[in-house]
N, CA, C, O and CB atoms as a CASP TS submission, in Angstrom:
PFRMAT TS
TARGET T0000
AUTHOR 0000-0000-0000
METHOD Language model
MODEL 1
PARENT N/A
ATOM      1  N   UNK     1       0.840  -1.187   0.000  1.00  0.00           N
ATOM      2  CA  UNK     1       0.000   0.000   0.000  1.00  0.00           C
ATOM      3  C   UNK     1       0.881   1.245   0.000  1.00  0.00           C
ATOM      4  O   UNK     1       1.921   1.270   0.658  1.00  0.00           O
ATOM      5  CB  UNK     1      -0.954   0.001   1.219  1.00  0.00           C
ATOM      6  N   UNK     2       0.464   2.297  -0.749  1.00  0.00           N
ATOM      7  CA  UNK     2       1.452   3.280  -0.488  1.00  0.00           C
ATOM      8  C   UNK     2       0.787   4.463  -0.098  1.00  0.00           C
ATOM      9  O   UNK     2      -0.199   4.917  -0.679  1.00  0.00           O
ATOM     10  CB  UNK     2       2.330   3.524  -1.613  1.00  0.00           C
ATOM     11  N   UNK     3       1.511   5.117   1.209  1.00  0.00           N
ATOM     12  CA  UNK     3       0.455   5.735   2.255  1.00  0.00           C
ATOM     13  C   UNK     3      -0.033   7.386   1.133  1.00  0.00           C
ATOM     14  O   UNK     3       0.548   7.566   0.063  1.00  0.00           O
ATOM     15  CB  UNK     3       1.530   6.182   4.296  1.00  0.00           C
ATOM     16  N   UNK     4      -0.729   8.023   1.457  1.00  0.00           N
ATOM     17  CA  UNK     4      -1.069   9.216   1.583  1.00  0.00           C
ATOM     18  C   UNK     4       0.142  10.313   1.327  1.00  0.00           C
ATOM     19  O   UNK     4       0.304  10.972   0.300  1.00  0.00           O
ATOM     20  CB  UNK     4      -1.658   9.262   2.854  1.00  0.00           C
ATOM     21  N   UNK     5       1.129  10.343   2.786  1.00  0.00           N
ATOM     22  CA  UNK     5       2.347  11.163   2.327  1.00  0.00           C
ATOM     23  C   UNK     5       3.333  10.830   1.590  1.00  0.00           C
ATOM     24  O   UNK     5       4.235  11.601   1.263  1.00  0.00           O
ATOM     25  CB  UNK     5       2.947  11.550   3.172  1.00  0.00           C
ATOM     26  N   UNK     6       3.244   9.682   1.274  1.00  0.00           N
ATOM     27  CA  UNK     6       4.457   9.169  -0.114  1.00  0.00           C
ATOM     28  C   UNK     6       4.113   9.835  -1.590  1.00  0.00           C
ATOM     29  O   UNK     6       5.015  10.166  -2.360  1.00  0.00           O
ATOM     30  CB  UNK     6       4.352   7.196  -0.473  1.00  0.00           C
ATOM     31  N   UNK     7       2.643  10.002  -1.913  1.00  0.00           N
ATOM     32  CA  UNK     7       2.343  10.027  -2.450  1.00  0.00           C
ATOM     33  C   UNK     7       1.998  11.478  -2.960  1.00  0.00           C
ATOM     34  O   UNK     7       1.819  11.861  -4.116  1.00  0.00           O
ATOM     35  CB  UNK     7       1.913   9.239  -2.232  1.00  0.00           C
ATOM     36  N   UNK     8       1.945  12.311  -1.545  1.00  0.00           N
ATOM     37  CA  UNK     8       1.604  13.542  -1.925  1.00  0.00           C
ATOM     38  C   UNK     8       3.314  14.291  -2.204  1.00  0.00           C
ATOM     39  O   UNK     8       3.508  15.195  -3.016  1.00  0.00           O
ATOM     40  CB  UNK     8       0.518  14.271  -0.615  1.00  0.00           C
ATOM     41  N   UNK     9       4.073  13.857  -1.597  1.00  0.00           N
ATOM     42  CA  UNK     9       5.868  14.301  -1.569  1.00  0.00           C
ATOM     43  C   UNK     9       6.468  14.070  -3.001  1.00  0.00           C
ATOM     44  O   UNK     9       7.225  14.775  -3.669  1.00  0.00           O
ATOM     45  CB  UNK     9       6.929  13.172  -0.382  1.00  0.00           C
ATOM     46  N   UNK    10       5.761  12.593  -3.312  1.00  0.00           N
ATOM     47  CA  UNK    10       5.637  12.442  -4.520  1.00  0.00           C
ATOM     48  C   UNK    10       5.577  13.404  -6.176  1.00  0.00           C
ATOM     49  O   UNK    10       6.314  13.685  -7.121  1.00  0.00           O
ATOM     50  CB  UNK    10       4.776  11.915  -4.236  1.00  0.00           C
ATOM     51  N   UNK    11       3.838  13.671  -5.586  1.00  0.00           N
ATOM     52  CA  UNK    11       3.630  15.052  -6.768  1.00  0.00           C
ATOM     53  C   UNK    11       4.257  15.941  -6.511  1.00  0.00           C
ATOM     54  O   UNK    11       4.523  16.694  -7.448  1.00  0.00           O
ATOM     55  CB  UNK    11       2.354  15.756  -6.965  1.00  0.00           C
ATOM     56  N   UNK    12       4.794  16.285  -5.124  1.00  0.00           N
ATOM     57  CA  UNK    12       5.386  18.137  -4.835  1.00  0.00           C
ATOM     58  C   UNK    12       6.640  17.515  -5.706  1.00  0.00           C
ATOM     59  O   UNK    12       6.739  18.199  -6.725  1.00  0.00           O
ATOM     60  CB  UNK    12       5.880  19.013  -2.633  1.00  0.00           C
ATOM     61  N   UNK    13       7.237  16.890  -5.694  1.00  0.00           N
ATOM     62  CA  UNK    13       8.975  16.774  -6.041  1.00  0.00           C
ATOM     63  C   UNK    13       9.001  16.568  -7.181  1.00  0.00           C
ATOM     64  O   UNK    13       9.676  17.255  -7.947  1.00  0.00           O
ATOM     65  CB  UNK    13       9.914  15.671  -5.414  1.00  0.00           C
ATOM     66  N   UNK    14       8.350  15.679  -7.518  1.00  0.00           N
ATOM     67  CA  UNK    14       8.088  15.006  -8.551  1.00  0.00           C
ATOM     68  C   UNK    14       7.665  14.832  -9.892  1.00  0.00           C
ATOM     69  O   UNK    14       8.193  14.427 -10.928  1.00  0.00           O
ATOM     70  CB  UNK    14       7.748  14.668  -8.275  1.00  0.00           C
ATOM     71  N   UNK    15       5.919  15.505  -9.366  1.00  0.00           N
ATOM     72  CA  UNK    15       4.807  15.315 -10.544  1.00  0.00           C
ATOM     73  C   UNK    15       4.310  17.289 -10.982  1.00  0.00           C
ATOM     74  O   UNK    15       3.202  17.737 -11.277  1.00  0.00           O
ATOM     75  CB  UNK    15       3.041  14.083  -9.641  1.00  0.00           C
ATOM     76  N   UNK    16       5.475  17.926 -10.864  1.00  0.00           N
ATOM     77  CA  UNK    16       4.890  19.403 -10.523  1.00  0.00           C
ATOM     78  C   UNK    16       4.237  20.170  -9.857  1.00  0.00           C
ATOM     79  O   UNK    16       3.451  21.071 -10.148  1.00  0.00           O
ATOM     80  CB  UNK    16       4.491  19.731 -10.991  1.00  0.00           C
ATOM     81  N   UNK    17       4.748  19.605  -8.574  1.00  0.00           N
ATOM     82  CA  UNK    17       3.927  20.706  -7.660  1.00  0.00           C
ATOM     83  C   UNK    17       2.278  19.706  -7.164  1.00  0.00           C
ATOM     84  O   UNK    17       1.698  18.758  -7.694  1.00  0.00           O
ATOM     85  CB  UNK    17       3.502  22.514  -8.945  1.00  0.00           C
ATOM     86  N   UNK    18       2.028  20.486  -5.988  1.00  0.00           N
ATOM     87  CA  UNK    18       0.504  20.129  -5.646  1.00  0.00           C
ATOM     88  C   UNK    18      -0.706  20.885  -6.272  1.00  0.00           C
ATOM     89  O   UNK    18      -1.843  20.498  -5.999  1.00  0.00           O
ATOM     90  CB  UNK    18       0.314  20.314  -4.191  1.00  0.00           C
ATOM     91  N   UNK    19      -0.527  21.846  -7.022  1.00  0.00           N
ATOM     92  CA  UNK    19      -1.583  22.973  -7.591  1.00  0.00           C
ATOM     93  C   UNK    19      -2.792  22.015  -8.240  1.00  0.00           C
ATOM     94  O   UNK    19      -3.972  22.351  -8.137  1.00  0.00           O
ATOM     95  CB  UNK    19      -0.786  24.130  -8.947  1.00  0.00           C
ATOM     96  N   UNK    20      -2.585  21.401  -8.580  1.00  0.00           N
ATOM     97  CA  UNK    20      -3.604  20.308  -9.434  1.00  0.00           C
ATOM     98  C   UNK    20      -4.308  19.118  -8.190  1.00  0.00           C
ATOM     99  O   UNK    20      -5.329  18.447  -8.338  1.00  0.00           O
ATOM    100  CB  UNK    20      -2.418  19.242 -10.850  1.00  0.00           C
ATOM    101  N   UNK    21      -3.698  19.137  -7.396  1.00  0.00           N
ATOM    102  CA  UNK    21      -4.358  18.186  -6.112  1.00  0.00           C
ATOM    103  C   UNK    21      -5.341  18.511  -5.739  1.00  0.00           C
ATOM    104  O   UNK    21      -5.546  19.725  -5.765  1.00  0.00           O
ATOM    105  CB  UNK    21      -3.751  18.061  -4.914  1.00  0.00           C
ATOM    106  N   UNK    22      -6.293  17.724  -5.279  1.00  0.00           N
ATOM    107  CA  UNK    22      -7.742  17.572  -4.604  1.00  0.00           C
ATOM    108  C   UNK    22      -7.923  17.099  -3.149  1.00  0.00           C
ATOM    109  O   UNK    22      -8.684  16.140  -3.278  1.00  0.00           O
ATOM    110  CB  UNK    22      -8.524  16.585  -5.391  1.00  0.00           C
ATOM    111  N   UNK    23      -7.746  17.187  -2.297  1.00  0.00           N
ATOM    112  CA  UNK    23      -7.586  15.986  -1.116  1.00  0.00           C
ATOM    113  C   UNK    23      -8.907  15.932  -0.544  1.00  0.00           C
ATOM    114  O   UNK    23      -9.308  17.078  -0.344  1.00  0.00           O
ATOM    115  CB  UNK    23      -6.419  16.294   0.175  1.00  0.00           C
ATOM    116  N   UNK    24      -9.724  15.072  -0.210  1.00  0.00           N
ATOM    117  CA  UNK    24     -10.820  15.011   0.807  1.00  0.00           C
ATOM    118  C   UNK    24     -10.580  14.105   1.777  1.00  0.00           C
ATOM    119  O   UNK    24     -10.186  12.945   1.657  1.00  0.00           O
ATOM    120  CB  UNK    24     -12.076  14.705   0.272  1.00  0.00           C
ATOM    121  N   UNK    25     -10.769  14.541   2.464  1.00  0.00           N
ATOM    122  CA  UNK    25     -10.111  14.174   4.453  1.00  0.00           C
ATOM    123  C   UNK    25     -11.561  14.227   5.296  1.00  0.00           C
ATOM    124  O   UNK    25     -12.306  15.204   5.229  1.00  0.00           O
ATOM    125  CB  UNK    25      -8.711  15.940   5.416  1.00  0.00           C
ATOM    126  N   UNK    26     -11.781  13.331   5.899  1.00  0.00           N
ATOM    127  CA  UNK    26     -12.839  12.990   7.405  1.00  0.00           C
ATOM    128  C   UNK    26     -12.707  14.592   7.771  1.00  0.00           C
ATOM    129  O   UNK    26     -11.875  15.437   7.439  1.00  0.00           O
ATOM    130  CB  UNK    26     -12.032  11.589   9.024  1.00  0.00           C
ATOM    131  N   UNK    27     -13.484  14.628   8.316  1.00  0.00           N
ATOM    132  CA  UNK    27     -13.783  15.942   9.079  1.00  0.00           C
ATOM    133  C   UNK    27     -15.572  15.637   9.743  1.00  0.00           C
ATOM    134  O   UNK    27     -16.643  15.520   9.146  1.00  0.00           O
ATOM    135  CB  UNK    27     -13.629  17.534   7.730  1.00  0.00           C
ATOM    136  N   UNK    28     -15.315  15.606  10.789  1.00  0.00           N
ATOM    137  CA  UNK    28     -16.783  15.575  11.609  1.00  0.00           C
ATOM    138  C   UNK    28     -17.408  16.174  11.962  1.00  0.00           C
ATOM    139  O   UNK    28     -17.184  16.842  12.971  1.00  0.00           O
ATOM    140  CB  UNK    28     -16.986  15.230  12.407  1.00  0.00           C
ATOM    141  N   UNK    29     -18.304  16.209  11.406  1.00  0.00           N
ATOM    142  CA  UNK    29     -19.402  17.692  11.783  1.00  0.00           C
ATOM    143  C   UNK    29     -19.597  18.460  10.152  1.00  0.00           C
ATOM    144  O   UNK    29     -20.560  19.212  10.005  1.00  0.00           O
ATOM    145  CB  UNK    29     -18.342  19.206  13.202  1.00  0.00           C
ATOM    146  N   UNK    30     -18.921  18.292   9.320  1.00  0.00           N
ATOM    147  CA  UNK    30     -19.222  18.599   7.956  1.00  0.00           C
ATOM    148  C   UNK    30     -19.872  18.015   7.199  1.00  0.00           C
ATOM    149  O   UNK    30     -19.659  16.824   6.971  1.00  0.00           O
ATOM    150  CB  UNK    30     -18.442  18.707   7.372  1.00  0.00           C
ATOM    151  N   UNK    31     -20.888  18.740   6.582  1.00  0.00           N
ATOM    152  CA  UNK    31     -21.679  17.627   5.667  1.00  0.00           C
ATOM    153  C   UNK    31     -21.121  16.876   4.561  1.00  0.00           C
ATOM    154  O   UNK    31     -20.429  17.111   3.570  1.00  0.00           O
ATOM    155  CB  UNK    31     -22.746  18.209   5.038  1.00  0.00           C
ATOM    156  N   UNK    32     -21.848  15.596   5.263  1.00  0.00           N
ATOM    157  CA  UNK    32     -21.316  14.009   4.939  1.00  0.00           C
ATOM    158  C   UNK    32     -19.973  13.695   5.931  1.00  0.00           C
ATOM    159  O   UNK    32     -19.564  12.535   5.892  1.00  0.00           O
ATOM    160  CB  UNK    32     -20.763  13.839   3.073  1.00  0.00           C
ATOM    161  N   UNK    33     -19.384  14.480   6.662  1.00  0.00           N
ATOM    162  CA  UNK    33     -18.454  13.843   7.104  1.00  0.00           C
ATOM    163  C   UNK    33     -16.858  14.092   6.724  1.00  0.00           C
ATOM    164  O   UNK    33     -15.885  13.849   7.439  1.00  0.00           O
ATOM    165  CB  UNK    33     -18.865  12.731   6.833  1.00  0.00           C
ATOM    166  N   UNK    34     -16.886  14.776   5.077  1.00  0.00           N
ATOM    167  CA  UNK    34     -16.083  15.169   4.337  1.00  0.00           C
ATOM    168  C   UNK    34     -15.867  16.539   4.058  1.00  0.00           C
ATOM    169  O   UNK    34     -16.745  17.396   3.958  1.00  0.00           O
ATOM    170  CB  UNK    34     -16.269  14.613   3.477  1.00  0.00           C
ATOM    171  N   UNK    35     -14.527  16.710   3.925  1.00  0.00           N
ATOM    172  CA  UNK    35     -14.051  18.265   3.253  1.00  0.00           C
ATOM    173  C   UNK    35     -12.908  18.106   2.350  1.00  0.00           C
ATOM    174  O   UNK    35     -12.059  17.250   2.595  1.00  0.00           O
ATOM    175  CB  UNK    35     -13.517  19.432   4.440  1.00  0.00           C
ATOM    176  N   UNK    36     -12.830  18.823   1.385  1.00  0.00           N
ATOM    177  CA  UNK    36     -11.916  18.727   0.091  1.00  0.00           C
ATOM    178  C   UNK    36     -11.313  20.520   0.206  1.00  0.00           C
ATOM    179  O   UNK    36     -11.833  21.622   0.376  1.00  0.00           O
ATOM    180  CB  UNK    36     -13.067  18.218  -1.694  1.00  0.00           C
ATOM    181  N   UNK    37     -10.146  20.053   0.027  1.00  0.00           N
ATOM    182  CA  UNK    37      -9.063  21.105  -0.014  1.00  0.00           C
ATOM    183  C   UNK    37      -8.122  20.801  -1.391  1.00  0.00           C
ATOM    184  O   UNK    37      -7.609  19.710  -1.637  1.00  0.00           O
ATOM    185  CB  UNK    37      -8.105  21.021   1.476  1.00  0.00           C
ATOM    186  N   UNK    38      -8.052  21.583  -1.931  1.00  0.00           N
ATOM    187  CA  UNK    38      -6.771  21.989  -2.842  1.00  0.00           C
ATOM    188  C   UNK    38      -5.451  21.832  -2.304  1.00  0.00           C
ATOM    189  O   UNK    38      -5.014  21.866  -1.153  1.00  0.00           O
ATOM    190  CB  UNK    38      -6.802  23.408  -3.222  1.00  0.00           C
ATOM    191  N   UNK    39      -4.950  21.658  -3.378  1.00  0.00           N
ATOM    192  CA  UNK    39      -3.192  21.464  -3.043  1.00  0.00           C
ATOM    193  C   UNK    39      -2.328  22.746  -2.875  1.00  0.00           C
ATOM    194  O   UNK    39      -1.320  22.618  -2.180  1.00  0.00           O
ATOM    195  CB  UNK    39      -2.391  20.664  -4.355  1.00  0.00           C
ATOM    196  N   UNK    40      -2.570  23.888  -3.382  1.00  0.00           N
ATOM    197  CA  UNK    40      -2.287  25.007  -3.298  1.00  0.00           C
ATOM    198  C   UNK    40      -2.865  25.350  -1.899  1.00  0.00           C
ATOM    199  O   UNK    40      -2.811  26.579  -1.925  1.00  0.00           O
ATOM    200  CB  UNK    40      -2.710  25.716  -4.440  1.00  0.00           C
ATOM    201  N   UNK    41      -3.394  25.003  -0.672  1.00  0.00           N
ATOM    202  CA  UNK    41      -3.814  25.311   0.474  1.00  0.00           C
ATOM    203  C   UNK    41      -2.600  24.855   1.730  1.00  0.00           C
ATOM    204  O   UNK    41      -2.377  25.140   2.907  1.00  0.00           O
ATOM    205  CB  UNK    41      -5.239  24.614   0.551  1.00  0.00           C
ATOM    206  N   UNK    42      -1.980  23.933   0.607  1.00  0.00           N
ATOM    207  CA  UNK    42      -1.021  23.248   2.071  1.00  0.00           C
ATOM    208  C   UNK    42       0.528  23.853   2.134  1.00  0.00           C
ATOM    209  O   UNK    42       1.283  23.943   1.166  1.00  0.00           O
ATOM    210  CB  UNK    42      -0.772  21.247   1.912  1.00  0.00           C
ATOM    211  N   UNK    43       0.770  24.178   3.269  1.00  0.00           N
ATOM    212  CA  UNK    43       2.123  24.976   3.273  1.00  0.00           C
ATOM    213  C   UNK    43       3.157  23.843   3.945  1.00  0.00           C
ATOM    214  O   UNK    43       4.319  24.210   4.113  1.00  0.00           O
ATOM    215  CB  UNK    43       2.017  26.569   4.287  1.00  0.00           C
ATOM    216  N   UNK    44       2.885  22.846   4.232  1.00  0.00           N
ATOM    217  CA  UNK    44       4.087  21.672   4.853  1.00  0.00           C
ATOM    218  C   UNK    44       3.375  20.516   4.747  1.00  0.00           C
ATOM    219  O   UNK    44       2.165  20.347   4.900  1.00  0.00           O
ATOM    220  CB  UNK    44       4.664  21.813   6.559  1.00  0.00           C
ATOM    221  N   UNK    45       4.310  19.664   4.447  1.00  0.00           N
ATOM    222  CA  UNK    45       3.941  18.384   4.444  1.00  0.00           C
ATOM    223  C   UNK    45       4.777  17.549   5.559  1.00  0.00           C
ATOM    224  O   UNK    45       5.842  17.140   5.097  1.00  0.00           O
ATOM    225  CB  UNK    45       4.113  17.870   3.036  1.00  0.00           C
ATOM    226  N   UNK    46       4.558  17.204   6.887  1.00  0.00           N
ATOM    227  CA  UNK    46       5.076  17.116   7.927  1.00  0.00           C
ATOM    228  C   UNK    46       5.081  15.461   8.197  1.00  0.00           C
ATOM    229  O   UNK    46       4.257  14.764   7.605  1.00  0.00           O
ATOM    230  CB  UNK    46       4.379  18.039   8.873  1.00  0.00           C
ATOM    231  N   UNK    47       5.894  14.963   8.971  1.00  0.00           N
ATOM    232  CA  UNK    47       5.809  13.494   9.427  1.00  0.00           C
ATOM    233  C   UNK    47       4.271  13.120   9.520  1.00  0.00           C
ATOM    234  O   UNK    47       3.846  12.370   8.641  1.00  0.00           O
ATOM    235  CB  UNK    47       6.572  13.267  10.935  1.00  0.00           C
ATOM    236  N   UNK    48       3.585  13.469  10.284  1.00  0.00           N
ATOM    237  CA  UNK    48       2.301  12.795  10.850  1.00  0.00           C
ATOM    238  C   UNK    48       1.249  13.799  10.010  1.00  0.00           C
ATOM    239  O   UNK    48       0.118  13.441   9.682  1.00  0.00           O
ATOM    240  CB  UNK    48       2.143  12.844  12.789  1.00  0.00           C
ATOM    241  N   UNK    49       1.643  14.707   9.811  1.00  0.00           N
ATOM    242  CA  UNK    49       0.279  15.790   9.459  1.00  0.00           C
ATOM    243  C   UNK    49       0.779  17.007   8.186  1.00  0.00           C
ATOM    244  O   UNK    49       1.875  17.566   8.142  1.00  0.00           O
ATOM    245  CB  UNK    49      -0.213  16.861  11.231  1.00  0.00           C
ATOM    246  N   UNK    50      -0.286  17.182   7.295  1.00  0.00           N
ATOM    247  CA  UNK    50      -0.017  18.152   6.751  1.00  0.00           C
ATOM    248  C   UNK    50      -0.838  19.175   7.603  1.00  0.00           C
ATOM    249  O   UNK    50      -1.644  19.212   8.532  1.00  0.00           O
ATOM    250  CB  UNK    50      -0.227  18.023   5.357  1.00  0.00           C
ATOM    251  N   UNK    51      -0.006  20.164   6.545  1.00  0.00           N
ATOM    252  CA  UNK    51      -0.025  21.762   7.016  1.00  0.00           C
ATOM    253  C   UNK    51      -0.595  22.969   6.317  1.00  0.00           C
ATOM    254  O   UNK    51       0.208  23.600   5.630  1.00  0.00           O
ATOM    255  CB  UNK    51       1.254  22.181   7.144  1.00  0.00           C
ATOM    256  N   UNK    52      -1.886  23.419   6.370  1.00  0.00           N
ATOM    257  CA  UNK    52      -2.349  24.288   5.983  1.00  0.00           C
ATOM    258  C   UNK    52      -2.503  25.498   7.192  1.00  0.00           C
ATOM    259  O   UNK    52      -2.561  25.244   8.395  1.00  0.00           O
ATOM    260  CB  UNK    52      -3.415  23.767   5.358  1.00  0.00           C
ATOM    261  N   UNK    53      -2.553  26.765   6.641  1.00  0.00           N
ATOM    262  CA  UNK    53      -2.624  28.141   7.417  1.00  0.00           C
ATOM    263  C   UNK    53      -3.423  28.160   8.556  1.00  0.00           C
ATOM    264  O   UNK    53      -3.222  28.988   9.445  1.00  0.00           O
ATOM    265  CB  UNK    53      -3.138  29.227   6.602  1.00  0.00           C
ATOM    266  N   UNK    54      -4.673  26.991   8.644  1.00  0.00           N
ATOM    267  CA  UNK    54      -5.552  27.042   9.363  1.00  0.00           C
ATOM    268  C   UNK    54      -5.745  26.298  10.262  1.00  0.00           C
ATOM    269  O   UNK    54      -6.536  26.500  11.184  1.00  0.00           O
ATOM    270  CB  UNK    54      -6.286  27.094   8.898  1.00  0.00           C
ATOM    271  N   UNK    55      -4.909  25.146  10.085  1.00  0.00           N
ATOM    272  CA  UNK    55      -4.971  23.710  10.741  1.00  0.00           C
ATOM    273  C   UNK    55      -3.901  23.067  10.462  1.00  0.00           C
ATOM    274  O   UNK    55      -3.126  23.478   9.597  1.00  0.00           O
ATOM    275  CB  UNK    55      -6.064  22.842  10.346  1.00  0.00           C
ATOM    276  N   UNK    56      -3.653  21.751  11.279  1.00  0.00           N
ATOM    277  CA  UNK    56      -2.902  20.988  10.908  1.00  0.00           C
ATOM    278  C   UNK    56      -3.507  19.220  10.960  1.00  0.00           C
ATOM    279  O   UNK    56      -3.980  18.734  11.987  1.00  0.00           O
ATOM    280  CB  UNK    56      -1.744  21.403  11.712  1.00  0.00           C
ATOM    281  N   UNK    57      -3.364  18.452   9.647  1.00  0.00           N
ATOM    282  CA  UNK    57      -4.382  17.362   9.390  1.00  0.00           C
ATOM    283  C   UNK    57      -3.324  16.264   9.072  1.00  0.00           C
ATOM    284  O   UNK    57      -2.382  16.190   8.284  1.00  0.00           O
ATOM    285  CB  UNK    57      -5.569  17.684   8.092  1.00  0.00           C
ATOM    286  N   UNK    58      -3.963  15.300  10.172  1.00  0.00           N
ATOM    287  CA  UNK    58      -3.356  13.981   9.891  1.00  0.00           C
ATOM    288  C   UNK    58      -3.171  13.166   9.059  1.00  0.00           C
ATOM    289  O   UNK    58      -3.850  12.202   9.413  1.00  0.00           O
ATOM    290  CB  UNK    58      -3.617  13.407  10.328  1.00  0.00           C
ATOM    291  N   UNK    59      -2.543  12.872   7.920  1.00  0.00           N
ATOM    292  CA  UNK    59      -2.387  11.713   7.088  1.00  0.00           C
ATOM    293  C   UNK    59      -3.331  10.780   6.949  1.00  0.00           C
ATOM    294  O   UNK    59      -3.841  10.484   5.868  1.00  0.00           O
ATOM    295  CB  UNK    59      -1.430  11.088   7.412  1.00  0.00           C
ATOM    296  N   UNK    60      -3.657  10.184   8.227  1.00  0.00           N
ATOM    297  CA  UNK    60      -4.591   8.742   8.391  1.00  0.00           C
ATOM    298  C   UNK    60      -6.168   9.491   8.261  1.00  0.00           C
ATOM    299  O   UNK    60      -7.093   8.708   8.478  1.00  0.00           O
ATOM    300  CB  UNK    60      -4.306   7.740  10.287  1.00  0.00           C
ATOM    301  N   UNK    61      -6.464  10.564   8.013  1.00  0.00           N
ATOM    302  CA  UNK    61      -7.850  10.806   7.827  1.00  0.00           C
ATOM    303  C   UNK    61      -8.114  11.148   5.879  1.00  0.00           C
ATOM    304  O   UNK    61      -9.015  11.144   5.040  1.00  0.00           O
ATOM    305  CB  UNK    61      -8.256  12.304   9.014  1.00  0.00           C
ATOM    306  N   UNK    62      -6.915  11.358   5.979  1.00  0.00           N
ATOM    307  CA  UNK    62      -7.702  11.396   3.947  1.00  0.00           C
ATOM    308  C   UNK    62      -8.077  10.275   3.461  1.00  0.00           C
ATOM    309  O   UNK    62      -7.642   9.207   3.891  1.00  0.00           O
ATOM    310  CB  UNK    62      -6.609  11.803   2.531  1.00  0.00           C
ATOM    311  N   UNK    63      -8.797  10.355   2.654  1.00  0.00           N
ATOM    312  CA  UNK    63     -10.289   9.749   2.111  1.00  0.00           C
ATOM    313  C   UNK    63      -9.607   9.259   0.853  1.00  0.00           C
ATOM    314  O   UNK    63      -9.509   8.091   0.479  1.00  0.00           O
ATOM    315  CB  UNK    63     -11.795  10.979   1.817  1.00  0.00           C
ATOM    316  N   UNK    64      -9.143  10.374   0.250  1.00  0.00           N
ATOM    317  CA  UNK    64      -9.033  10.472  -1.490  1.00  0.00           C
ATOM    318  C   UNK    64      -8.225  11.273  -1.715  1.00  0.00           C
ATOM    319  O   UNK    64      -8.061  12.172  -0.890  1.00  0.00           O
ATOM    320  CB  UNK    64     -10.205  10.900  -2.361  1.00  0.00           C
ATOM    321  N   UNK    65      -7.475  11.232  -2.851  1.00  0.00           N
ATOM    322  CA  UNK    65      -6.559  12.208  -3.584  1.00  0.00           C
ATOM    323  C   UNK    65      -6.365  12.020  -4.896  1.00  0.00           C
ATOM    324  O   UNK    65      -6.009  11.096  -5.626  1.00  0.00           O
ATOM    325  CB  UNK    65      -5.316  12.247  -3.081  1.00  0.00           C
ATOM    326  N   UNK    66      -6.765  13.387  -5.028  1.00  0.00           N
ATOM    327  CA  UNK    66      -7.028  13.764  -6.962  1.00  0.00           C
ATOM    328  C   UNK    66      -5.631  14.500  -7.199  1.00  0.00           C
ATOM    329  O   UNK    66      -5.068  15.261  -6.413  1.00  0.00           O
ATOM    330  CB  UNK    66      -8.708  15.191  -7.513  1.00  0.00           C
ATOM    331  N   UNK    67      -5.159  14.057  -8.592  1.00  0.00           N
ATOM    332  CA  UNK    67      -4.392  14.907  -9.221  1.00  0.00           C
ATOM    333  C   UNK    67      -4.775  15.234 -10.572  1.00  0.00           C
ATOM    334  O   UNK    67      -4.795  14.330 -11.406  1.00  0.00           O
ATOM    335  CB  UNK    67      -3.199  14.467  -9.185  1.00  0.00           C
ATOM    336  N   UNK    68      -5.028  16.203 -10.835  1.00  0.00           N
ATOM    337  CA  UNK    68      -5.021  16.819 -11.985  1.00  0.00           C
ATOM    338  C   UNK    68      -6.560  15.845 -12.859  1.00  0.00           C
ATOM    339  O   UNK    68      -6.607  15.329 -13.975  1.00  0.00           O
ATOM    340  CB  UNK    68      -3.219  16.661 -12.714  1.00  0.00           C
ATOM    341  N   UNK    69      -7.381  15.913 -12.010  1.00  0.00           N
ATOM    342  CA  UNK    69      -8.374  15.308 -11.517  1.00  0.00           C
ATOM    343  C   UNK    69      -8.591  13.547 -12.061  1.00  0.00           C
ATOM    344  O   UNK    69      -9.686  13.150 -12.461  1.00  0.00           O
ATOM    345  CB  UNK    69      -9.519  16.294 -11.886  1.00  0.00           C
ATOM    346  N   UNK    70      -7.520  12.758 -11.996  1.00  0.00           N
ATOM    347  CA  UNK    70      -7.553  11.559 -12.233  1.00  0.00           C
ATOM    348  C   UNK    70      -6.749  11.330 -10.377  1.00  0.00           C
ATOM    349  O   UNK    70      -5.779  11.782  -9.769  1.00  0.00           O
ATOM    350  CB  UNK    70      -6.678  11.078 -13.937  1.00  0.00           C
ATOM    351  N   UNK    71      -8.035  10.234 -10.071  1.00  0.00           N
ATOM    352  CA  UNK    71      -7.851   9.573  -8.496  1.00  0.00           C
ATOM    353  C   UNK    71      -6.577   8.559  -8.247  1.00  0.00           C
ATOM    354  O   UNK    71      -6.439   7.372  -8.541  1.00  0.00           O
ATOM    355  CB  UNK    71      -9.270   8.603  -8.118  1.00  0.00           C
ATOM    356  N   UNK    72      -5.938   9.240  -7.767  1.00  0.00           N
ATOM    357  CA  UNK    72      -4.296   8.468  -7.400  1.00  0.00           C
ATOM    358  C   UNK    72      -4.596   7.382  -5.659  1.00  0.00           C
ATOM    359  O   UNK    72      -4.217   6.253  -5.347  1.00  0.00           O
ATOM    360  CB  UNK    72      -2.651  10.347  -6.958  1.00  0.00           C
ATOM    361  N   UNK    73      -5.353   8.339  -4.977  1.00  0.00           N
ATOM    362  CA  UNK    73      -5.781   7.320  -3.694  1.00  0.00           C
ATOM    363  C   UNK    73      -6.930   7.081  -3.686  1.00  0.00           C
ATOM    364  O   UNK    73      -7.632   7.646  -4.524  1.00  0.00           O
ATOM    365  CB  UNK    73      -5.577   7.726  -2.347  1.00  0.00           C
ATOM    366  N   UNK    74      -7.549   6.130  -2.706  1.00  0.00           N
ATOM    367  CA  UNK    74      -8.614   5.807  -2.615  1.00  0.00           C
ATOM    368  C   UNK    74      -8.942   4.799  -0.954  1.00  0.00           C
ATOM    369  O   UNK    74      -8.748   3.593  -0.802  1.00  0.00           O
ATOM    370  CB  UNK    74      -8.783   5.156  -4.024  1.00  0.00           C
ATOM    371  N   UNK    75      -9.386   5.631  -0.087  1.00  0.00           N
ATOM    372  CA  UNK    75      -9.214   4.372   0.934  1.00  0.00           C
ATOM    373  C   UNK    75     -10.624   3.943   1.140  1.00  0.00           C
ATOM    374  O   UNK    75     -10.878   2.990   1.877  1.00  0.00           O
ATOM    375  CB  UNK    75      -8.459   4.750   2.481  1.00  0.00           C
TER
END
């Protein structure tokens, strides 16, 4: 299986950048349960958690990840 942050370190280094990323991550209390953020929102990609201005979100809660809107994860 290849986790979430392999994958997102991946596109930053890799696949050009996160600008084209989609992520939807658990979030409770949002309708359905879900929230989707852009890749252009995240300022670190950290051991346990990425990093956006507003928060900081654990790895083990994303759902899905779009690039360049073809689905690279899926849990």
């Amino acid at each position: 299986m290849t986790y979430p942050r392999d994958i997102l370190n991946e596109i930053k280094w890799g696949g050009g950048g996160l600008s084209q990323v989609v992520i939807t991550y658990l979030h409770r209390g949002a309708p359905g349960d879900l929230v989707s953020i852009r890749g252009e929102e995240i300022v670190e990609l950290g051991r346990s958690f990425f990093s956006t201005r507003e928060s900081k979100i654990p790895y083990h809660r994303i759902r899905k990840i779009e690039n360049d809107g073809e689905e690279v994860f899926h849990l």
